[in-house]
N, C-alpha and C positions, 0 to 999 in steps of 0.2 A: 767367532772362533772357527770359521772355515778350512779347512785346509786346500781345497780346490780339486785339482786333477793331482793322482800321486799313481805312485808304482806302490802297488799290492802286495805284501811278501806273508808268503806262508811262514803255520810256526819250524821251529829250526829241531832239525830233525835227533840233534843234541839235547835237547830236553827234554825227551824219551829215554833215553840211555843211562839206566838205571847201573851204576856198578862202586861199591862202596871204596873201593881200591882206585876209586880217582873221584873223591868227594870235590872240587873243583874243575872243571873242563871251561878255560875260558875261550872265546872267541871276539876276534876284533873285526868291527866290519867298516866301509865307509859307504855311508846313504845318503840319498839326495831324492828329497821331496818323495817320501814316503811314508807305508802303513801298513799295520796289519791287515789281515784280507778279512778278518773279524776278529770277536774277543775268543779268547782258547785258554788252555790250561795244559801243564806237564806236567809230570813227575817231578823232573826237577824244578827246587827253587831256580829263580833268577833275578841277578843282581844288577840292572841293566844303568849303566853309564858311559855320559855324553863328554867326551872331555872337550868338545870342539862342538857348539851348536847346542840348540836347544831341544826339547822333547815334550811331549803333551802324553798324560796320560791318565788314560779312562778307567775305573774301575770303583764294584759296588757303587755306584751314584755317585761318584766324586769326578771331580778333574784336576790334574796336576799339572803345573806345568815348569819342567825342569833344568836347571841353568845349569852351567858345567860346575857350577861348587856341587854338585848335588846329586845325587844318585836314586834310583829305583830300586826297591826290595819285594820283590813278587814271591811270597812261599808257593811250595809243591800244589799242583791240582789247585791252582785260580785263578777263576777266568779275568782278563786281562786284558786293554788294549792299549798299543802304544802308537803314535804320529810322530811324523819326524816333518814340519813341515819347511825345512830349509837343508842347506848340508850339515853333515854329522859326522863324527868321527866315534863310532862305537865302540863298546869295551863293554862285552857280555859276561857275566861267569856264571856257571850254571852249578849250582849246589845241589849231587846227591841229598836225598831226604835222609836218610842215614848222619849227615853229619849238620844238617836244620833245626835240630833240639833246644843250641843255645840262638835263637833266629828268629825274630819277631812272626807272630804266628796272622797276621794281616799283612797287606801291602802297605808299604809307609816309604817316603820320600825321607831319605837320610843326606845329614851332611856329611861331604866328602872330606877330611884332614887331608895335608898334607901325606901324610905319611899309608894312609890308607888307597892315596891318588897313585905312591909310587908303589906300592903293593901290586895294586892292579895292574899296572902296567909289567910291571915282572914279571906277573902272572900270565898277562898274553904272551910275552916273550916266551916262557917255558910252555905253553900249548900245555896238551896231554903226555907231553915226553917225561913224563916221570913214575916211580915206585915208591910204594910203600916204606916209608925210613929213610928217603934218600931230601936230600935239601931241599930240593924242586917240593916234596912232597911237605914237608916241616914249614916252607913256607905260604903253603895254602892253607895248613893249620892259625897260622899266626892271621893271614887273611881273612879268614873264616872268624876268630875274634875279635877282629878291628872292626869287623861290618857289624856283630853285636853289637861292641860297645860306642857305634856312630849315633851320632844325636838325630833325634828328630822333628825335620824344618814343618814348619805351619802350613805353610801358604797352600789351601788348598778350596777348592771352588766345592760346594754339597748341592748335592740336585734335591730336586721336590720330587716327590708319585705322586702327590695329588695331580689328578687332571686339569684344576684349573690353573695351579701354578705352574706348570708344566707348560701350558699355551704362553704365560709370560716370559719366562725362562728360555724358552724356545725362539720366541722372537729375540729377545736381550742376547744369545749366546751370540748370532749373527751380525747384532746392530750393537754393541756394546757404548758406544757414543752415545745411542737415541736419549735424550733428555724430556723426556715426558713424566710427569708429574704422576703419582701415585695413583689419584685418580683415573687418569687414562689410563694406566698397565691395570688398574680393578677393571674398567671395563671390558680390556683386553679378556683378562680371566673369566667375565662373567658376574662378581662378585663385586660386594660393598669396600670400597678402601680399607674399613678396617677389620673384615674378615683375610683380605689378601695382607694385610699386616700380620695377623694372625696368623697363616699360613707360611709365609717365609720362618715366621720365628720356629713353630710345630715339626712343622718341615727338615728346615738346614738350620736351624740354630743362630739363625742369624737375621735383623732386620734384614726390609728389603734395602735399605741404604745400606749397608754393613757387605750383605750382599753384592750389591751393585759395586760398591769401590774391591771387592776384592777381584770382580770377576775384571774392571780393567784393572789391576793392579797386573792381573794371569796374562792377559793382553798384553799389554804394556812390557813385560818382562821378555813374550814373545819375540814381542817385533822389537825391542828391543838387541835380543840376541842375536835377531837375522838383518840389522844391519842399519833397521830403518833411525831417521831421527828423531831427537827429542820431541822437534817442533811439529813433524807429523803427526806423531804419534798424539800428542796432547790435543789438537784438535779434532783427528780420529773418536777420539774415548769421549768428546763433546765438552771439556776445558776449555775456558776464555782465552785463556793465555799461556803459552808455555811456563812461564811462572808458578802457577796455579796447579801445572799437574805436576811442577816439579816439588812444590812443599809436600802436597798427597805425598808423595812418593817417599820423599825424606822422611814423614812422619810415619807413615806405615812398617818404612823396612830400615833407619835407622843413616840413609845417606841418600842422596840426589842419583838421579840413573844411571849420568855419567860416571860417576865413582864407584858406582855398586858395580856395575860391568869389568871397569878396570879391576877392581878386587876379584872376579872373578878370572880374570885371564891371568890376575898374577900367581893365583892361588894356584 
């Protein structure tokens, strides 16, 4: 899960700008092959979605990685890191802490409605040009509850702190293919097979197979979104046969990759 050479962007100087009198301040950007310049934090929450492109995102030991159905919800003061590593079509809204209260008190990847899609976008349209009482303002009230009551998606990758699963983890993030047997990643760590079994579960809550398919599942959804194909991609992740990574796939998230993407562009 490399992202290669990117353009480095500071945090945005809008998520400082503390003022209850404009509880949303959205901002629309477009990025290409970029990232944070590291993990940071702001006053304001931020609600960060990709309607165009996909996005990777690091935080408390997790990784996400997020398709345009689906949005980023980062509360006030937490550190944070986001990758963009193809083109994107951003849609920031920075939430006042002042109006955070009804607003999930963690970072959580939420799904994006309909209806909360065309919210945001409004939202950019109207910028900061609004008051207290006036429509522009009435509608970032209503926004500000649609992100409340958005659902919240799974698919999410959990790191190890242990050091030795960490040496495993570390190779797999880069090689997500590599198909070596349990035993080899134990000796990778240092450890007996089935203490690094132990460890995945103690750890991320998760076998290390369990594990494994989800982190190419995160893969897979990646390159997915930036263009690549099926047949690539299935042999990349270390699949026999496009076939093979296409049931994985169905079975995990409910439809084949080609379908799931169309659902997302139509959505």
């Amino acid at each position: 899960m490399t992202i290669g050479k990117s353009t480095k962007l500071s945090p945005i100087e809008i998520g400082y700008k503390i003022d209850a009198r404009l509880p949303v301040i959205p901002l629309a950007m477009q990025i290409k092959r970029a990232a944070c310049a590291g993990p940071h934090a702001h006053p304001r929450g931020q609600f960060i979605y990709a309607s165009n492109g996909t996005m990777r995102v690091i935080c408390d030991g997790n990784i996400w990685v997020v398709p345009p159905s689906q949005a980023v919800w980062v509360p006030p003061n937490t550190d944070h890191e986001v990758h963009f590593p193809a083109e994107v079509s951003l849609r920031n809204l920075f939430i006042d802490p002042s109006a955070t209260s009804c607003l999930p008190s963690y970072v959580m990847v939420l799904e994006v409605s309909s209806l909360l899609r065309e919210l945001v976008l409004k939202a950019v349209r109207i910028g900061d040009a609004y008051t207290p009482g006036c429509s522009g303002w009435r509608l970032m009230q209503v926004l500000i509850d649609e992100i409340g009551d958005a659902r919240q998606a799974a698919l999410r990758l959990p790191m190890g702190r242990d050091e030795r699963i960490v040496r495993v983890i570390e190779v797999l993030l880069n090689a997500p293919g590599d198909a070596r047997k349990l035993d080899d990643w134990a000796a990778i760590g240092c450890v007996s097979s089935r203490t690094l079994s132990r460890l995945f579960v103690s750890e991320t809550g998760l076998s290390f197979g369990a594990w494994r398919k989800q982190l190419r599942l995160i893969n897979a959804i990646e390159d997915l979104g930036n263009g690549r194909s099926v047949t690539e991609i299935a042999y990349d992740l270390g699949y026999k046969s496009p076939s093979a990574f296409i049931e994985m796939f169905r079975q995990s998230l409910g439809t084949p990759p080609g379908q799931y993407f169309r659902g997302q562009r139509r959505g």
